[in-house]
C-alpha positions in Angstrom: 140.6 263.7 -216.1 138.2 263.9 -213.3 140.2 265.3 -210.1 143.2 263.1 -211.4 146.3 265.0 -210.4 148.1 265.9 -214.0 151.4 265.5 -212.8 150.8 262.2 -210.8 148.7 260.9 -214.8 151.7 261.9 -216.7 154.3 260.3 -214.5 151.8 256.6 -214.1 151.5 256.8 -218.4 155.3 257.3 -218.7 155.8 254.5 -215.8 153.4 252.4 -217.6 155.0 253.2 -221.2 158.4 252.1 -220.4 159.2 253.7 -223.8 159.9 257.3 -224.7 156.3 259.2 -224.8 155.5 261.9 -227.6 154.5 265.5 -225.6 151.8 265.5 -227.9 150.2 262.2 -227.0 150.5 263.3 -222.9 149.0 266.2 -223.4 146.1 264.6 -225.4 145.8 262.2 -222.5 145.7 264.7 -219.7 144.0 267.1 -221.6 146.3 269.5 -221.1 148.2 272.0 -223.8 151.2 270.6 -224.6 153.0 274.0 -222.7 151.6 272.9 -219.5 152.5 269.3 -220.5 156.4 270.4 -221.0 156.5 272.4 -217.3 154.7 269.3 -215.6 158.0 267.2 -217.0 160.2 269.6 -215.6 158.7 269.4 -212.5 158.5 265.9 -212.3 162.5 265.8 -213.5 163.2 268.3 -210.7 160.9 265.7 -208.2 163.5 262.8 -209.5 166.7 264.1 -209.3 169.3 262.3 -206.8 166.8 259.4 -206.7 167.0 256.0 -208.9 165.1 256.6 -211.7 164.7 259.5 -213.7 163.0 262.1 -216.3 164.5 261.8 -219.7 163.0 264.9 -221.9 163.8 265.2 -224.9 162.5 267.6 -227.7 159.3 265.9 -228.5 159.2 263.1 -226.2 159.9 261.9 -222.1 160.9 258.7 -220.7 161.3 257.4 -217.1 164.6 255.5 -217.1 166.9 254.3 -214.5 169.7 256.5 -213.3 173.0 255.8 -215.0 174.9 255.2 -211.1 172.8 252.5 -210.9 173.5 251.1 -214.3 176.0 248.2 -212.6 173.0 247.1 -210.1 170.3 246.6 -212.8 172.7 245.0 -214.8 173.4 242.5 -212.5 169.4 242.3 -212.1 169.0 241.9 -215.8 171.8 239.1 -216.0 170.0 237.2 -212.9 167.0 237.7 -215.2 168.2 235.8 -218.4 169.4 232.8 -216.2 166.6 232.2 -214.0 163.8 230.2 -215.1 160.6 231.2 -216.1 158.0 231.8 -213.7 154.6 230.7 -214.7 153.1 234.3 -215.4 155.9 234.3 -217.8 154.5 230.8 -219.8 151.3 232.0 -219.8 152.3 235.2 -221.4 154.9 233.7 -224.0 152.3 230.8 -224.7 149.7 233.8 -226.2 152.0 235.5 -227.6 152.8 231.8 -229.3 149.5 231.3 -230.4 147.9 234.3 -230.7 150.5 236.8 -231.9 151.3 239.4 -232.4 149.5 240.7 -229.5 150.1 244.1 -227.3 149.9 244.3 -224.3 146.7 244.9 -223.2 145.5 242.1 -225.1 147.7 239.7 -223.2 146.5 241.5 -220.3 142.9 240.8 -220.8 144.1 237.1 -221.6 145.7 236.7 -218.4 143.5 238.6 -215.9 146.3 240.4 -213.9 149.2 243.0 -215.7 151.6 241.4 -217.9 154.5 244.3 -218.4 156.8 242.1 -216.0 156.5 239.2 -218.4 156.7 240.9 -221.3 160.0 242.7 -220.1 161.2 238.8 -218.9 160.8 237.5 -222.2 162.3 240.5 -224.1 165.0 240.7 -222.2 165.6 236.9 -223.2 165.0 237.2 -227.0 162.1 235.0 -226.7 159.5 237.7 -227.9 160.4 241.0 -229.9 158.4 244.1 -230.7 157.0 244.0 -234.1 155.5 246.7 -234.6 152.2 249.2 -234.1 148.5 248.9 -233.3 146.7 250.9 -235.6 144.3 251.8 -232.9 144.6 254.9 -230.1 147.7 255.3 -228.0 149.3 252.9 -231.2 150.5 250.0 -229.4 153.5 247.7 -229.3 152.8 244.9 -231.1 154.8 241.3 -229.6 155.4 238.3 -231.2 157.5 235.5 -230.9 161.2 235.2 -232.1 163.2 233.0 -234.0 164.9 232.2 -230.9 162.3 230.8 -229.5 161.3 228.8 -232.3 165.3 227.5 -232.5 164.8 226.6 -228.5 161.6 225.0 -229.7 163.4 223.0 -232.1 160.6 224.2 -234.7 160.8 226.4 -238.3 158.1 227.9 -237.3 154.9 229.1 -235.1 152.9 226.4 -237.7 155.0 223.5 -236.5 153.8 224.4 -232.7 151.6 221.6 -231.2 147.9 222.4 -231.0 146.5 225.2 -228.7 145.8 223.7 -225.4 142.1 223.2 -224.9 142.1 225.7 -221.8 144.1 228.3 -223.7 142.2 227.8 -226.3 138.9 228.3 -224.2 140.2 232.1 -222.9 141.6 233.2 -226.2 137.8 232.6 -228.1 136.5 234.1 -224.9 138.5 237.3 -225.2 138.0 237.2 -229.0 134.1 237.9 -228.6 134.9 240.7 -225.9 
């Protein structure tokens, strides 16, 4: 890890992951044994408490979540969420999950040239895209594609019936296709 503080790597991959995290995969990351892996969470729990998120652990995985006081607030945030419209980060990111699905992440990511997990969550949160499974690759991950409820907003039976890829999409997706 290079002079990266472990705690501060563990807490930025479970930030990042916004999913529960396997003790076993932290401590491959950090290179760490999984022991020192389980005390770091502790710590970082201890760090958290009385503030608005916190340290989840449970017997073979963490996960940063929000703290349940605040559960009326970011439920109100969520709701705003759904109603708003979508900003244009967000149609980029559902237009290559669209045509290029699935996708994780990272992929998008590449796509796009800036972080995508705001979108992404956007989306979700809406029902427009779904998790749909597994990279088999490192680190294993999410896989997003589209849903049927976007293809019912579409008014199409499916990602087939979707007009042709737009020549500039279609441009950065062969780019990032011979990375």
């Amino acid at each position: 890890m290079s002079g990266l503080n472990p705690q501060h790597a563990i807490e930025s991959i479970l930030f990042a992951a916004g999913e529960p995290v396997r003790f076993s995969d932290l401590a491959t990351l950090v290179d760490l044994p999984r022991p020192r892996v389980k005390k770091l969470l502790v710590e970082i729990r201890a760090a958290y408490a009385g503030r608005g998120i916190r340290l989840v652990i449970g017997e073979q995985e963490a996960q940063l979540v929000t703290a349940p006081e605040t559960d009326a607030l970011v439920g109100r945030f969520l709701k705003q969420e759904l109603r708003g419209r979508l900003s244009k980060g967000a149609l980029e990111t559902l237009a290559i999950i669209a045509y290029r699905g699935p996708v994780t992440r990272p992929e998008v990511d590449s796509i796009r040239g800036v972080q995508s997990s705001a979108p992404l969550r956007t989306l979700a949160v809406r029902g427009l895209i779904g998790e749909v499974g597994r990279k088999q690759e490192p680190g294993r991950p999410i896989l997003y594609d589209t849903t049927i409820e976007l293809l019912k907003h579409l008014g199409v039976s499916s990602k087939e019936d979707l007009p042709p890829v737009p020549e500039e999409l279609e441009a950065r997706l062969t780019a990032t296709r011979e990375e």
